[in-house]
N, C-alpha and C positions, 0 to 999 in steps of 0.2 A: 502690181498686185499679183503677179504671178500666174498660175492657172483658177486660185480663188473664188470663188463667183460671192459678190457682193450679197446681202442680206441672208446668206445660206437657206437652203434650200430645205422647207419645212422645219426649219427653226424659227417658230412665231411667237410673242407675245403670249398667247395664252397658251402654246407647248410649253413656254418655262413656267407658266403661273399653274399646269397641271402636273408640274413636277414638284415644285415645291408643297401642295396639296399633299403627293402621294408621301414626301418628307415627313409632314405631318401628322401621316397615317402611320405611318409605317415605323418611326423614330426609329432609323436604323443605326448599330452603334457602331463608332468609328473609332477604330485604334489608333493613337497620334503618338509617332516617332519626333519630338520636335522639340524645340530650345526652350532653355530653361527660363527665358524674360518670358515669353509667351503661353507659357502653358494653362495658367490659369484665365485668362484673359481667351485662351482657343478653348477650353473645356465651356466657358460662359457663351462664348459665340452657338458653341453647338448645339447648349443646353436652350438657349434661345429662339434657336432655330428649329426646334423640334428633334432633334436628334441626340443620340447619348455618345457622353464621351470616354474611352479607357487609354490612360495615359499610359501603356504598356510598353519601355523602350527596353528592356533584360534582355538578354540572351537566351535563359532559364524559359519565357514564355512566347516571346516576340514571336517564332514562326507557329505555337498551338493558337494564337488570337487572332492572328491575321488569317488563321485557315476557317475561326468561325467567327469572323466579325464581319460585318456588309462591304467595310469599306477600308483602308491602312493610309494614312500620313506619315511621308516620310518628308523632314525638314531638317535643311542642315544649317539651323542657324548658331549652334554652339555644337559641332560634332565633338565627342569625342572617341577612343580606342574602342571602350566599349560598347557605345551606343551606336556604332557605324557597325559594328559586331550586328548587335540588336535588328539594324535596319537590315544588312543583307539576311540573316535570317527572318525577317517578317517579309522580306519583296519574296524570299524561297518561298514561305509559306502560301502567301498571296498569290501565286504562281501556280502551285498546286493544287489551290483551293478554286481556280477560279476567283478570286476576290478580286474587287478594282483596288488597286490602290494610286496615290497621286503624290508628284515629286516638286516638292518647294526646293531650289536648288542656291540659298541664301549664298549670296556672295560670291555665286562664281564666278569665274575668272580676276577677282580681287586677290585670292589666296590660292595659292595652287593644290594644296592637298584636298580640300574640300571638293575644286573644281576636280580632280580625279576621282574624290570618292563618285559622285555626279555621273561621270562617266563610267563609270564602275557598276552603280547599279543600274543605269541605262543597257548595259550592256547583260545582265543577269535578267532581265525579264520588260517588256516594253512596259509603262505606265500606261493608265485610260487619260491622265490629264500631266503633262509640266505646269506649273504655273511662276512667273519670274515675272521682275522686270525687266525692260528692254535690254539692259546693259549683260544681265544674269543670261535669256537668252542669248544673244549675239553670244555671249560668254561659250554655252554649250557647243556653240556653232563654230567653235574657233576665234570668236571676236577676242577683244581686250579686256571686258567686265568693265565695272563700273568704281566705285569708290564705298568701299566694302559696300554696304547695303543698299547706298543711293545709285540711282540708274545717272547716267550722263547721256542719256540717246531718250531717242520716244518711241513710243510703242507703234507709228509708223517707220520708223528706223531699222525695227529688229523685225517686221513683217517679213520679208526675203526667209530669212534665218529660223522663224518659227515656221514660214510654210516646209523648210525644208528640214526641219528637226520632225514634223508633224510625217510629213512621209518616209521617212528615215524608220522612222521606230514603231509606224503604224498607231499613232495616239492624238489627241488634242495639245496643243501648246493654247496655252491661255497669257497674254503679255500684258500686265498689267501697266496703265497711266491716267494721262487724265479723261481720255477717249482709250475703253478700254479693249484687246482685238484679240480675239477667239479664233483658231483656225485648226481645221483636221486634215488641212492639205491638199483638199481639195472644195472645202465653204468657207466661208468668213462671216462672222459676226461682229461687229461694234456696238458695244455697250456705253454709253457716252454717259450716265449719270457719276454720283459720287461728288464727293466736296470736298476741298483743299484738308478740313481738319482731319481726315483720313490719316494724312501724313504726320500728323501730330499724336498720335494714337502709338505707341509702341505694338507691336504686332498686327496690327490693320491686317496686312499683306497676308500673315502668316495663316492668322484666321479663315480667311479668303479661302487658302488652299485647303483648309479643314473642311469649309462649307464644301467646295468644290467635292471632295470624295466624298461627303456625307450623300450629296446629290448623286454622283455615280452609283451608290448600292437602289437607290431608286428607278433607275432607268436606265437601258443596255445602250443611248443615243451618249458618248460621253460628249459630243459638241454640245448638247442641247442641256446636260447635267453642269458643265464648268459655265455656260451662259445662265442656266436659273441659279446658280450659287453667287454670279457675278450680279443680275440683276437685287437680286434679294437684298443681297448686301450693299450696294450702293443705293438701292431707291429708299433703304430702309436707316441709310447715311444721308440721302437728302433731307429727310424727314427730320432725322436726329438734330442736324446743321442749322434749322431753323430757328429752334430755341437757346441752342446751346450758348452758355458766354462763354467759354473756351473751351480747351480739348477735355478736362476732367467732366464738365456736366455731359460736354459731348459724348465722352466713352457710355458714360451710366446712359442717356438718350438711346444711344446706339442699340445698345443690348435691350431696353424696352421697345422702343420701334419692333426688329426681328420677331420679336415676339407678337406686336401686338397685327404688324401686316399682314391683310388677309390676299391669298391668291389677285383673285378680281383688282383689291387694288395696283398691285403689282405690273397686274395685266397691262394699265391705266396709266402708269404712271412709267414704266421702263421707254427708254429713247433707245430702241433700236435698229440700224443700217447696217 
């Protein structure tokens, strides 16, 4: 576990469920640079979540949105010329502005130009959150990647790799799986809820990284912002899991849960070490 220290320190149970509160209050809106299967599906996460969403990925506006929007998503799950365009001018903007913004890094080390764009804007300004799977980190870290979007490692696998991306860049790495581990490089969080049909969900993940920055314009803690976007989202996917007969009632469940979760139960109901 590295220098780590387990349960992170003043990351509690009801710090995330007062985060997601201030979410609520605040409905901070979140620019999302990201693939075109997920867009609408991450606009409904957000909208659920209490949060607004502007799908702004242009050239034309990408760095004026990101200078007055709470929070920027940057996803490279369908880059292309001009949307990778789009991104480094909104991470410039976000940079300037102060704004948090957070790096879904879809498929790195599966394909190589993506995994360079990745490093590329790693390198233009630090993020407040990475969020990947196992396979995606290890990716950023020099690893192999995974099998385009599927991880082949677990998110105790690529710990090493996100402690050491987390102090690299001065940010949260958040490694998504079934137990899921949050690290700033120097705390650790384990989010352990969530349910297989997540995976059955076409943009689950991507989503995830949307809540994540939507959390960040609420709170300057980004470990404590990427764990209340991770809890939210998975306690509010156990709930969904309960009724659902597959992933289609599942998804619609999902987006009602989000909304209908209040803090307190949150509080109650998130499993975290």
């Amino acid at each position: 576990m590295g220098a780590a220290t387990a349960a992170g320190a003043a990351v509690t149970a009801d710090r995330l469920a007062t985060t997601v509160a201030e979410l609520r209050t605040r409905g901070p809106l979140v620019q999302c640079l990201t693939n075109v299967v997920v867009a609408q599906w991450t606009a409904n996460t957000l909208l659920a979540a209490g949060a607004s969403p502007a799908m702004v990925d242009n050239t034309h506006e990408a760095r004026a949105l990101a200078g007055g929007a709470g929070a920027v998503l940057v996803n490279l799950g369908t880059p292309q010329e001009d949307t990778v365009a789009a991104m480094r001018e909104a991470v410039a903007g976000a940079t300037d502005a102060g704004t948090p913004w957070v790096l879904d890094p879809v498929a790195a080390g599966a394909l190589p130009w993506r995994t360079g764009v990745a490093q590329e804007l790693l390198q233009i300004a630090a993020p407040a959150v990475v969020r990947g799977n196992a396979s995606e980190i290890l990716a950023l870290d020099g690893g192999r990647g995974g099998r385009g979007v599927e991880s082949v490692d677990t998110a105790e696998d690529a710990l090493p790799a996100a402690e050491a991306l987390a102090r690299r860049h001065g940010c949260v790495v958040a490694v998504s799986g079934a137990v899921d581990h949050l690290t700033d490089g120097d705390r650790l969080i384990r989010v352990a809820n969530g349910d297989v049909l997540l995976t059955k969900v076409t943009g689950a993940g991507c989503a995830l990284g949307a809540l994540m920055a939507a959390c960040t314009a609420v709170t300057d803690d980004a470990l404590v912002a990427a764990a209340a976007a991770t809890a939210l989202y998975t306690v509010a996917a156990d709930a969904a899991a309960t009724a659902a007969r597959g992933p289609g009632s599942f998804a619609v469940a999902l987006l009602d849960e989000l909304a209908a979760l209040e803090p307190a139960q949150l509080a109650d109901r998130v499993r975290l070490s």
